[in-house]
Biopython code that builds the backbone (N, CA, C, O; Angstrom):
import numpy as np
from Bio.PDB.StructureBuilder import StructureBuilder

atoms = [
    (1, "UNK", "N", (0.840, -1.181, 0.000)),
    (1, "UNK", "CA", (0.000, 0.000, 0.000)),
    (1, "UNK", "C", (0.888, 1.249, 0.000)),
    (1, "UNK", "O", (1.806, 1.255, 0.820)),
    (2, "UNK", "N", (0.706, 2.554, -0.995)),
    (2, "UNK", "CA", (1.323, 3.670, -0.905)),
    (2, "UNK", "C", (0.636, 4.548, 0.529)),
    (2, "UNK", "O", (-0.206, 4.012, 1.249)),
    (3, "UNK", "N", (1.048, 5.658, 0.721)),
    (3, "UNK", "CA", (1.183, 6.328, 1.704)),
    (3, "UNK", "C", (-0.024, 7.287, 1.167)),
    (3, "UNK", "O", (-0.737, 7.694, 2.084)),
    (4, "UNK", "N", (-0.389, 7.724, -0.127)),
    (4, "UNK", "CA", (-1.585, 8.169, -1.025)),
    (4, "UNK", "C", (-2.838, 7.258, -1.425)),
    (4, "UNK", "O", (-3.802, 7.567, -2.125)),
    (5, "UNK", "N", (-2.555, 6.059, -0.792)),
    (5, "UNK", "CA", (-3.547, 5.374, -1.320)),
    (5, "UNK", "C", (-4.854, 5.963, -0.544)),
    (5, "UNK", "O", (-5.920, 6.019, -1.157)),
    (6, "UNK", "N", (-4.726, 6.597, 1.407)),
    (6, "UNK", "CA", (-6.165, 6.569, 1.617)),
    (6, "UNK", "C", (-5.705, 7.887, 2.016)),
    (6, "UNK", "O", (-5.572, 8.009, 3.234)),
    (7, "UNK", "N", (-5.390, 9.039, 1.219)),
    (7, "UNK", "CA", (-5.077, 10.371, 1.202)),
    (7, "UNK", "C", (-6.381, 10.808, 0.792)),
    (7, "UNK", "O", (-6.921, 10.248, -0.162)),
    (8, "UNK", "N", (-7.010, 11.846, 1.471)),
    (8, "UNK", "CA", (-8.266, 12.688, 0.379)),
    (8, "UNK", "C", (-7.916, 13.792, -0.613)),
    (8, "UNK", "O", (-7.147, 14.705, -0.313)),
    (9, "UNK", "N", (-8.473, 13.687, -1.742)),
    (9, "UNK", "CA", (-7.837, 14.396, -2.420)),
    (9, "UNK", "C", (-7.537, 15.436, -2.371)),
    (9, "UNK", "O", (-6.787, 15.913, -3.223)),
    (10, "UNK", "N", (-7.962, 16.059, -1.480)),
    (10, "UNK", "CA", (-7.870, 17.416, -1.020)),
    (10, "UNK", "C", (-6.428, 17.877, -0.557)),
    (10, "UNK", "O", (-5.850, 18.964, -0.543)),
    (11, "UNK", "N", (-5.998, 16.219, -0.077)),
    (11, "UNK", "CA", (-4.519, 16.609, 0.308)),
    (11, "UNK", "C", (-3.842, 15.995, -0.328)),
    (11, "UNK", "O", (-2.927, 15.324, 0.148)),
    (12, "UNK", "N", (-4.175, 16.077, -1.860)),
    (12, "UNK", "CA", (-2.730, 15.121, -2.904)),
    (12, "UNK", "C", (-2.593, 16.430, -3.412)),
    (12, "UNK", "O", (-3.479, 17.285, -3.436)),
    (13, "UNK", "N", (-1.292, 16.552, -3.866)),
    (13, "UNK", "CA", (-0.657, 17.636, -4.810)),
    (13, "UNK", "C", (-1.329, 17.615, -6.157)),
    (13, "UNK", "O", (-1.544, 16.631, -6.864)),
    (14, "UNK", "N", (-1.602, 18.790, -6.368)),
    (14, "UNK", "CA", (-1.516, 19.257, -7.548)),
    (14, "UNK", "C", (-0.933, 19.393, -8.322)),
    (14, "UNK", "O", (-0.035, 20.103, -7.869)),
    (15, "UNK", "N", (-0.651, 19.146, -9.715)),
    (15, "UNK", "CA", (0.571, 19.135, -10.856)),
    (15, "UNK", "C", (-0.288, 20.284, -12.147)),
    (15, "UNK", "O", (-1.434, 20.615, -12.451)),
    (16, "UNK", "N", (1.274, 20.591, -12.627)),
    (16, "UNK", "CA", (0.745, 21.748, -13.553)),
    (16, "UNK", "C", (0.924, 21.690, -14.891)),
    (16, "UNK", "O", (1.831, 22.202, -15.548)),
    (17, "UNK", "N", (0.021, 21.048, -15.255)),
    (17, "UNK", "CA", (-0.033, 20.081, -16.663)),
    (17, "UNK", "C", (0.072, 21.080, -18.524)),
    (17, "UNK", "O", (-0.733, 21.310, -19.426)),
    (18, "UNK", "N", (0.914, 21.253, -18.376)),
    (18, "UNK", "CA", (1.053, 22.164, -19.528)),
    (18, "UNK", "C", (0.857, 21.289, -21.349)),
    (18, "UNK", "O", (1.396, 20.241, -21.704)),
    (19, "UNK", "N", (0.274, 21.848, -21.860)),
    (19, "UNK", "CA", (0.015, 21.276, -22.692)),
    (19, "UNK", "C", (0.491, 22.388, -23.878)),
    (19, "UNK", "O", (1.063, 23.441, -23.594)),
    (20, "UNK", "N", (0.100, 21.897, -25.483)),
    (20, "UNK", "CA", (0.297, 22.385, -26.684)),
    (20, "UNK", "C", (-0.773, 23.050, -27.226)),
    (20, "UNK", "O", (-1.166, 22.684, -28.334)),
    (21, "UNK", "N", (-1.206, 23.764, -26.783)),
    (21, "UNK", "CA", (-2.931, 23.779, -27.167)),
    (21, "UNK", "C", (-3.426, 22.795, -27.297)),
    (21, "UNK", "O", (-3.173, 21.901, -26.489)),
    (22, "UNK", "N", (-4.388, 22.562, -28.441)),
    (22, "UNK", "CA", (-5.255, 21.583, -28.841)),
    (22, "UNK", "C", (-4.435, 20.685, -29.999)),
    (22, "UNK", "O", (-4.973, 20.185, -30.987)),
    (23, "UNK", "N", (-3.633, 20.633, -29.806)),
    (23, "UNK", "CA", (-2.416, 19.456, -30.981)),
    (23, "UNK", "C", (-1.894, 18.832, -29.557)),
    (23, "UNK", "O", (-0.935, 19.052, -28.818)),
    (24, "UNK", "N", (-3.010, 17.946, -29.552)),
    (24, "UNK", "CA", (-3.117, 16.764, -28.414)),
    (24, "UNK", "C", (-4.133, 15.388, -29.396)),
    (24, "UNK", "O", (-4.949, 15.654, -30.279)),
    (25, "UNK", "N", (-3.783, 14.014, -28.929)),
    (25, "UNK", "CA", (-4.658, 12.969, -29.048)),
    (25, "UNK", "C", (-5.736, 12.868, -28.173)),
    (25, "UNK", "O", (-5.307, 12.753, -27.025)),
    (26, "UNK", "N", (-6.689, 12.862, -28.211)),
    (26, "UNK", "CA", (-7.836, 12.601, -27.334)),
    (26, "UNK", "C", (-7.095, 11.222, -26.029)),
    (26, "UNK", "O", (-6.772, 11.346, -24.848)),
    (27, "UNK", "N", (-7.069, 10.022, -26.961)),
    (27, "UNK", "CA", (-6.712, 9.202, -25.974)),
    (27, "UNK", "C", (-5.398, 9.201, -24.947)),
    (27, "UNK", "O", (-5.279, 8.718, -23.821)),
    (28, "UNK", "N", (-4.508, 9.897, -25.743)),
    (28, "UNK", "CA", (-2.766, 10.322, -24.991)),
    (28, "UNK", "C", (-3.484, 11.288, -23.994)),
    (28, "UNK", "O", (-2.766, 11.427, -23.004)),
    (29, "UNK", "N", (-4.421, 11.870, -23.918)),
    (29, "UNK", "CA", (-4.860, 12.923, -23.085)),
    (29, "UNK", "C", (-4.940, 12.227, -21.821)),
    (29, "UNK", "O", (-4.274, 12.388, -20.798)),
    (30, "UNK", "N", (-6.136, 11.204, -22.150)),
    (30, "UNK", "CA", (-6.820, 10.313, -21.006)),
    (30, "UNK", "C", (-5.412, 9.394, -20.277)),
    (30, "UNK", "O", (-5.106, 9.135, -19.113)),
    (31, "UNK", "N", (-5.001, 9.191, -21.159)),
    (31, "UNK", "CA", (-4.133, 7.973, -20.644)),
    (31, "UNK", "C", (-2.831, 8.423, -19.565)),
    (31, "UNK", "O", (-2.456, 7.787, -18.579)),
    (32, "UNK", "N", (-2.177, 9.969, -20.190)),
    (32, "UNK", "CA", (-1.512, 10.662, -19.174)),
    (32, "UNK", "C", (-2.154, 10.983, -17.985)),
    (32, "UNK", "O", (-1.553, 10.663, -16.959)),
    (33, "UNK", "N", (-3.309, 11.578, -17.862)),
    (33, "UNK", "CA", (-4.123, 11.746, -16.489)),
    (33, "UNK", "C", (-4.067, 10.375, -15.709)),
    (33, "UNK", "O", (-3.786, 10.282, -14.514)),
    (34, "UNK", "N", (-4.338, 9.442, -16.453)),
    (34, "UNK", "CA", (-4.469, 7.745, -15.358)),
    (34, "UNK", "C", (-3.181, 8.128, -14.467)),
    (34, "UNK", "O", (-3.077, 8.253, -13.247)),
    (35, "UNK", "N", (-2.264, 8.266, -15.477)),
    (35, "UNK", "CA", (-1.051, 7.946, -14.833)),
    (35, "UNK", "C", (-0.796, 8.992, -13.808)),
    (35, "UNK", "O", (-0.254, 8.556, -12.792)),
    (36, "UNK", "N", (-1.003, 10.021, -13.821)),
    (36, "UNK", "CA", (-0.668, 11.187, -13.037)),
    (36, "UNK", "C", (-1.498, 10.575, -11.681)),
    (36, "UNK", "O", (-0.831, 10.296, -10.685)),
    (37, "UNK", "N", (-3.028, 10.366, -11.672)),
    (37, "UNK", "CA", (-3.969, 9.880, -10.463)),
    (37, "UNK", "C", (-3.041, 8.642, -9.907)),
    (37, "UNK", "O", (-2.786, 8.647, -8.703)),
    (38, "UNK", "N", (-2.449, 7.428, -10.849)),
    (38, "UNK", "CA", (-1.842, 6.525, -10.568)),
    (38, "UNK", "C", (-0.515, 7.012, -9.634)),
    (38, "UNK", "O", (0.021, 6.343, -8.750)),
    (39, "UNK", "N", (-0.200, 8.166, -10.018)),
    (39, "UNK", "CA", (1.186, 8.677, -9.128)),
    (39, "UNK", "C", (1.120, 9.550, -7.926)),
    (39, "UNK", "O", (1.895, 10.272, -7.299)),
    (40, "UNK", "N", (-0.325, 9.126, -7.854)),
    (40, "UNK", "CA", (-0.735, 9.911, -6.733)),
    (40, "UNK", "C", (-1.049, 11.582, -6.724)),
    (40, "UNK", "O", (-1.063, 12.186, -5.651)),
    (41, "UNK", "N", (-1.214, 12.039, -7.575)),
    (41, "UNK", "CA", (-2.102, 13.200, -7.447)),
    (41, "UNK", "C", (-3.092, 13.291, -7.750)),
    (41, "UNK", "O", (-3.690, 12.518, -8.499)),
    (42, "UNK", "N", (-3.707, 14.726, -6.995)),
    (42, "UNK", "CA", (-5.365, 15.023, -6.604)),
    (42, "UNK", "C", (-5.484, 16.341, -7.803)),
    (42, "UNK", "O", (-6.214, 17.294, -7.530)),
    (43, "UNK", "N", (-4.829, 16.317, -8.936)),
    (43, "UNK", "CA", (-5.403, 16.753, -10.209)),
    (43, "UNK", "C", (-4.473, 17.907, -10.357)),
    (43, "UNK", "O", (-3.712, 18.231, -9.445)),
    (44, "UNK", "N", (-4.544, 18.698, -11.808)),
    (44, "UNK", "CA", (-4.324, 19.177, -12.839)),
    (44, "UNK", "C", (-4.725, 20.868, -12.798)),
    (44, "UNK", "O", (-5.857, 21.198, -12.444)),
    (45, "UNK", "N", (-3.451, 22.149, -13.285)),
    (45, "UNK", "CA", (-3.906, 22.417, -13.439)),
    (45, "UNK", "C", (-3.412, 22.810, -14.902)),
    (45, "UNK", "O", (-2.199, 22.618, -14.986)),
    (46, "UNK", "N", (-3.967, 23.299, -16.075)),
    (46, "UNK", "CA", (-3.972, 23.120, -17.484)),
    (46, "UNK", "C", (-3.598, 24.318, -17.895)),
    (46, "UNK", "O", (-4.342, 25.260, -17.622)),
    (47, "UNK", "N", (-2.172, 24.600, -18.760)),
    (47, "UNK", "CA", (-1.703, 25.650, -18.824)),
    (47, "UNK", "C", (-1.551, 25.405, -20.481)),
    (47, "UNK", "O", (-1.663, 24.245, -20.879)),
    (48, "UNK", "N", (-1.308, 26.436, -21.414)),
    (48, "UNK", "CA", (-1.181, 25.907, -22.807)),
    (48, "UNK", "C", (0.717, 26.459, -22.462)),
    (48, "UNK", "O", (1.091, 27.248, -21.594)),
    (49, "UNK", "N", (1.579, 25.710, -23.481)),
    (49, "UNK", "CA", (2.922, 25.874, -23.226)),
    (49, "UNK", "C", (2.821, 27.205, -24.019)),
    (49, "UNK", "O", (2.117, 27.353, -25.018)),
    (50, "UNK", "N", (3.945, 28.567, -23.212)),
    (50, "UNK", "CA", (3.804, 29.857, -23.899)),
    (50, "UNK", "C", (4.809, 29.552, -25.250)),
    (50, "UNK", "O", (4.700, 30.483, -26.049)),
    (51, "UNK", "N", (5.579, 28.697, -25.630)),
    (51, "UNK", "CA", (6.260, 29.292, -26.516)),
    (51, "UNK", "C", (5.937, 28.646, -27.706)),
    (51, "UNK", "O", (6.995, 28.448, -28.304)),
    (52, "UNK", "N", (4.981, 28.218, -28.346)),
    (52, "UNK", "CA", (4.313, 27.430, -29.218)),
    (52, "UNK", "C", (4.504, 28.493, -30.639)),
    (52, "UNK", "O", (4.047, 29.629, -30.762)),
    (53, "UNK", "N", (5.392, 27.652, -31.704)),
    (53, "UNK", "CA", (5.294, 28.594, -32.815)),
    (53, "UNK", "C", (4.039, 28.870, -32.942)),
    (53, "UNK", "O", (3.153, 28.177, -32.441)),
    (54, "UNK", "N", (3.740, 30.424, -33.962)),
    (54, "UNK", "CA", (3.098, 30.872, -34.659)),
    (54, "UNK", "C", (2.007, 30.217, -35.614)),
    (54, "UNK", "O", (0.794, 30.358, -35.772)),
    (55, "UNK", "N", (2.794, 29.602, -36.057)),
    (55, "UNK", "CA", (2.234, 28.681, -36.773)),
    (55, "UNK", "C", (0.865, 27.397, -36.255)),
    (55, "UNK", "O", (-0.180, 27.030, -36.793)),
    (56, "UNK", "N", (1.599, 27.020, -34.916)),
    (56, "UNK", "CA", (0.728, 26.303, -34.232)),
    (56, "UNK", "C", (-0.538, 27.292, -33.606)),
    (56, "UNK", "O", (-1.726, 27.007, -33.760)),
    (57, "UNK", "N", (-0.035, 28.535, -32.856)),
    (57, "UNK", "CA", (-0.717, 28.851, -31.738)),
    (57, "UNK", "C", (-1.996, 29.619, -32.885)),
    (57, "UNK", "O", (-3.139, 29.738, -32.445)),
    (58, "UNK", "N", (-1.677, 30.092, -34.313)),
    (58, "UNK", "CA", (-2.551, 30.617, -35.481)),
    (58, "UNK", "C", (-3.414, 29.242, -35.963)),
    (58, "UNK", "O", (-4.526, 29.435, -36.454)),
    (59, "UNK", "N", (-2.984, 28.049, -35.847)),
    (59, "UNK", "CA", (-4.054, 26.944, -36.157)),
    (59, "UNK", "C", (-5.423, 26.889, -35.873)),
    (59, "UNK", "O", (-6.034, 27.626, -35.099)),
    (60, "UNK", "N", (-5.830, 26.047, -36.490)),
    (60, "UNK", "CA", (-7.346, 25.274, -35.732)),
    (60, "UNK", "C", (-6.948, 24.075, -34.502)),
    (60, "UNK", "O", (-7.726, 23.237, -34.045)),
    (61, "UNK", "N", (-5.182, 24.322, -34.050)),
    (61, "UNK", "CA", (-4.922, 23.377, -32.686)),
    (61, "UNK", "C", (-4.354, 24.741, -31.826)),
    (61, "UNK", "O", (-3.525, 24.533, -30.940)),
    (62, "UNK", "N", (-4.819, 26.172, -32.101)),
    (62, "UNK", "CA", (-4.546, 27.347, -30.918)),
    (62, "UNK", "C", (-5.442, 27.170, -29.851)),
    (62, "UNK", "O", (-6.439, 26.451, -29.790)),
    (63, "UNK", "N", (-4.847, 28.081, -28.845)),
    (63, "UNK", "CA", (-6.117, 27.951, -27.796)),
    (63, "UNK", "C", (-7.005, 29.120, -27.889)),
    (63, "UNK", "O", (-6.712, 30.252, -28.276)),
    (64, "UNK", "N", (-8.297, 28.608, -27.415)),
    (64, "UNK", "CA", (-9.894, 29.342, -27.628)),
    (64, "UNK", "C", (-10.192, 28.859, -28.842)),
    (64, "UNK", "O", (-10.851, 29.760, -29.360)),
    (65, "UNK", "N", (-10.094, 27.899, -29.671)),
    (65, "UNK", "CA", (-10.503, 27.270, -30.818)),
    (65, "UNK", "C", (-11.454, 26.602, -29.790)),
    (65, "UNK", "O", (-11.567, 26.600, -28.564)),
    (66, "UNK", "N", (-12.465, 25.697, -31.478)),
    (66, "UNK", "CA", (-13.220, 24.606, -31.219)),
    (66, "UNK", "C", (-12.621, 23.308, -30.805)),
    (66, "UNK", "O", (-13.273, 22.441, -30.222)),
    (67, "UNK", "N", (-11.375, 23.196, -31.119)),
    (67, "UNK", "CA", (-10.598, 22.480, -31.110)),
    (67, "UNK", "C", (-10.335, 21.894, -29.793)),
    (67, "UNK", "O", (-10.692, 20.829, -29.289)),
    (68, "UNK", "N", (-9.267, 23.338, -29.158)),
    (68, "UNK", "CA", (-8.920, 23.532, -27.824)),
    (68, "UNK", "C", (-10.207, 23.559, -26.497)),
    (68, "UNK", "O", (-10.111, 23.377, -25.283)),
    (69, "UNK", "N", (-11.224, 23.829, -27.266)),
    (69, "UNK", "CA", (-12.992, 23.760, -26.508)),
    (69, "UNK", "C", (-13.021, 22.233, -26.155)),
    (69, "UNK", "O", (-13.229, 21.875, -24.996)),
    (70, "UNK", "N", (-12.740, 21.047, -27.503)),
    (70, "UNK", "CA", (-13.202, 19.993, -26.883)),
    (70, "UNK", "C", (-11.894, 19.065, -26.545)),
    (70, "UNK", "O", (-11.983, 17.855, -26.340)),
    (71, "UNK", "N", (-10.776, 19.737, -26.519)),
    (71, "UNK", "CA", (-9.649, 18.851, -25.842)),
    (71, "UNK", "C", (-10.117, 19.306, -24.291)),
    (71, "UNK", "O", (-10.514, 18.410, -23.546)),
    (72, "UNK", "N", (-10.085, 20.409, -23.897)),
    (72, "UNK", "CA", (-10.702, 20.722, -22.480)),
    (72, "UNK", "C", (-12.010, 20.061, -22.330)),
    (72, "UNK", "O", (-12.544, 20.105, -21.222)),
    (73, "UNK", "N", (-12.388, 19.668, -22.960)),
    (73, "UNK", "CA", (-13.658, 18.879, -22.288)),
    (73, "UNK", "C", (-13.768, 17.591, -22.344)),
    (73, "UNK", "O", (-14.716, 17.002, -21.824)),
    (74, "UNK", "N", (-12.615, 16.871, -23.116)),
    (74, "UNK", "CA", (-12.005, 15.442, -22.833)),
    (74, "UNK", "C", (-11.202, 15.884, -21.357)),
    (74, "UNK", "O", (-11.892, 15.453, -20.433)),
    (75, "UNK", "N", (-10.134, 16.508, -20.900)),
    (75, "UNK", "CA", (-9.532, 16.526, -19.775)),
    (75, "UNK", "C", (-10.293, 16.770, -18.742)),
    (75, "UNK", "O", (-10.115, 16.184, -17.675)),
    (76, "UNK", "N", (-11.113, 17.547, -18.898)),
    (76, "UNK", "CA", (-12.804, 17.679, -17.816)),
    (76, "UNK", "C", (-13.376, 16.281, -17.552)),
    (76, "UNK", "O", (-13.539, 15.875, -16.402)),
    (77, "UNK", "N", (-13.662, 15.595, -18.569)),
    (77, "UNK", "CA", (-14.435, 14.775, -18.394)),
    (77, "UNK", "C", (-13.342, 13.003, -17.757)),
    (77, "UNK", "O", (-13.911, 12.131, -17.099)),
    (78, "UNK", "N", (-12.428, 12.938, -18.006)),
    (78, "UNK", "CA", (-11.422, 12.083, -17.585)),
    (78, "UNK", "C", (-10.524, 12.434, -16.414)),
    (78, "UNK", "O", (-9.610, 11.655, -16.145)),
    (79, "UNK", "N", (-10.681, 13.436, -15.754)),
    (79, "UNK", "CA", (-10.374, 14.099, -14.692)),
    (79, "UNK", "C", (-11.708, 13.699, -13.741)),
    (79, "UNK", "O", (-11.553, 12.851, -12.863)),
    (80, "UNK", "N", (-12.987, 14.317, -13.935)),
    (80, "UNK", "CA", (-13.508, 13.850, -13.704)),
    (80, "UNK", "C", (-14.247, 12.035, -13.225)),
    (80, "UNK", "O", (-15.067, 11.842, -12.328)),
    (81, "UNK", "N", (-13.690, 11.054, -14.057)),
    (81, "UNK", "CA", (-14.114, 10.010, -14.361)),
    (81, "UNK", "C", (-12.936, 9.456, -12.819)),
    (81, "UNK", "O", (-13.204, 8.604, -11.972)),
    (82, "UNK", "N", (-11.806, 10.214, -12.921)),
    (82, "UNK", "CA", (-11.057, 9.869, -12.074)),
    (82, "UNK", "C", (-11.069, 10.241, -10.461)),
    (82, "UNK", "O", (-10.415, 9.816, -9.509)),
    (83, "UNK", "N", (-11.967, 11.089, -10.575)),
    (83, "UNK", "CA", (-12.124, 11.848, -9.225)),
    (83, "UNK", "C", (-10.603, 12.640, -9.256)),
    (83, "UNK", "O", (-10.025, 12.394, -8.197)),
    (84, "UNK", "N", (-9.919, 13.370, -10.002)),
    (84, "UNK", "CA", (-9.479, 14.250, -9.908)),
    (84, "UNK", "C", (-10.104, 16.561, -9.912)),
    (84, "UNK", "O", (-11.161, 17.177, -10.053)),
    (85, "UNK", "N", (-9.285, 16.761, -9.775)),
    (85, "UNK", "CA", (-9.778, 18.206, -9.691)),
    (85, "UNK", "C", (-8.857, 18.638, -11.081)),
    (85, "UNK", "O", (-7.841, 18.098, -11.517)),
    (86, "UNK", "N", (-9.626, 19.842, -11.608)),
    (86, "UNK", "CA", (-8.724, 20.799, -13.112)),
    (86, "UNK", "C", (-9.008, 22.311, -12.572)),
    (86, "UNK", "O", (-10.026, 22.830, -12.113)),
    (87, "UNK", "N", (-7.944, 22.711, -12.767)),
    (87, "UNK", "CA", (-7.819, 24.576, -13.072)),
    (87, "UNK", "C", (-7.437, 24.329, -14.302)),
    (87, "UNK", "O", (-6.804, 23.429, -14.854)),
    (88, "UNK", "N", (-8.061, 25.526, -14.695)),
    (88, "UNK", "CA", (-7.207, 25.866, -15.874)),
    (88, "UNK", "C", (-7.108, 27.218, -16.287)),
    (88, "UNK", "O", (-8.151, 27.873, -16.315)),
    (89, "UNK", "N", (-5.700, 27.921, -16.714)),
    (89, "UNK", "CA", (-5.446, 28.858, -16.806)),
    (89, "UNK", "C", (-6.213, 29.721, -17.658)),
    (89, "UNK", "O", (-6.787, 29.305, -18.664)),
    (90, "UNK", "N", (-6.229, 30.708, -17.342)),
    (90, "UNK", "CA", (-7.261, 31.753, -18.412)),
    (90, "UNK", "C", (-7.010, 32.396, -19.282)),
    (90, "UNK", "O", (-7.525, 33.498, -19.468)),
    (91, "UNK", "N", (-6.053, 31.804, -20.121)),
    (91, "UNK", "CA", (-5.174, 32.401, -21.269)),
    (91, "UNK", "C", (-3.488, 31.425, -21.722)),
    (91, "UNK", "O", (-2.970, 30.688, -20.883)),
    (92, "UNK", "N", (-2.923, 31.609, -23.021)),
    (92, "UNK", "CA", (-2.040, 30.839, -22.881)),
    (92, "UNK", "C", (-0.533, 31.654, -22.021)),
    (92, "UNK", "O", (-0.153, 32.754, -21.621)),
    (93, "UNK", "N", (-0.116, 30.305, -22.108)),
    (93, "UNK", "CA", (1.136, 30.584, -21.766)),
    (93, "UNK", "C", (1.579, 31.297, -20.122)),
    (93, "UNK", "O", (2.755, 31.538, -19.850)),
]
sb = StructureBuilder()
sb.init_structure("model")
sb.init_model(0)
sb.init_chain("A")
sb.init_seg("    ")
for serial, (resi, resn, name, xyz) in enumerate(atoms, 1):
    if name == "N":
        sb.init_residue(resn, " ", resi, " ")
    sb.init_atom(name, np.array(xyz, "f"), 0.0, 1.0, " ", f" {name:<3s}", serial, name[0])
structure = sb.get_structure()
């Protein structure tokens, strides 16, 4: 038994999950969160990485796209599924 196994989540650390905008896999999404809950933290908070070429951050994978709308709502919803907690930052970078 880990030392987190009968922790409430209230008292697992938080990690600060930086991502690419929305030039993410749906399932690589889900599957990194397992692992993060698996390593013992009580959730996420979701930052887009600031230095993302131009090129990317001007895509349909920038953030405030439709894109970036439903990658946040796969990490909502698998965060959720996990009984983890999400912040997420209010702008990139």
């Amino acid at each position: 038994m880990r030392i987190w196994d009968n922790l409430d989540n209230t008292m697992r650390p938080k990690v600060r999950y930086w991502v690419p905008a929305a030039a993410m896999e749906e399932e690589d999404l889900r599957e990194e969160l397992r692992q993060l809950k698996e390593r013992g933290f009580g959730g996420v908070e979701v930052v887009v990485l600031g230095g993302l070429s131009k090129d990317l951050a001007c895509s349909e994978d920038g953030w405030g796209t439709p894109h970036w709308d439903q990658m946040v709502d796969v990490i909502a919803d698998e965060t959720g599924k996990l009984g983890l907690t999400m912040d997420i930052a209010i702008g990139p970078g």
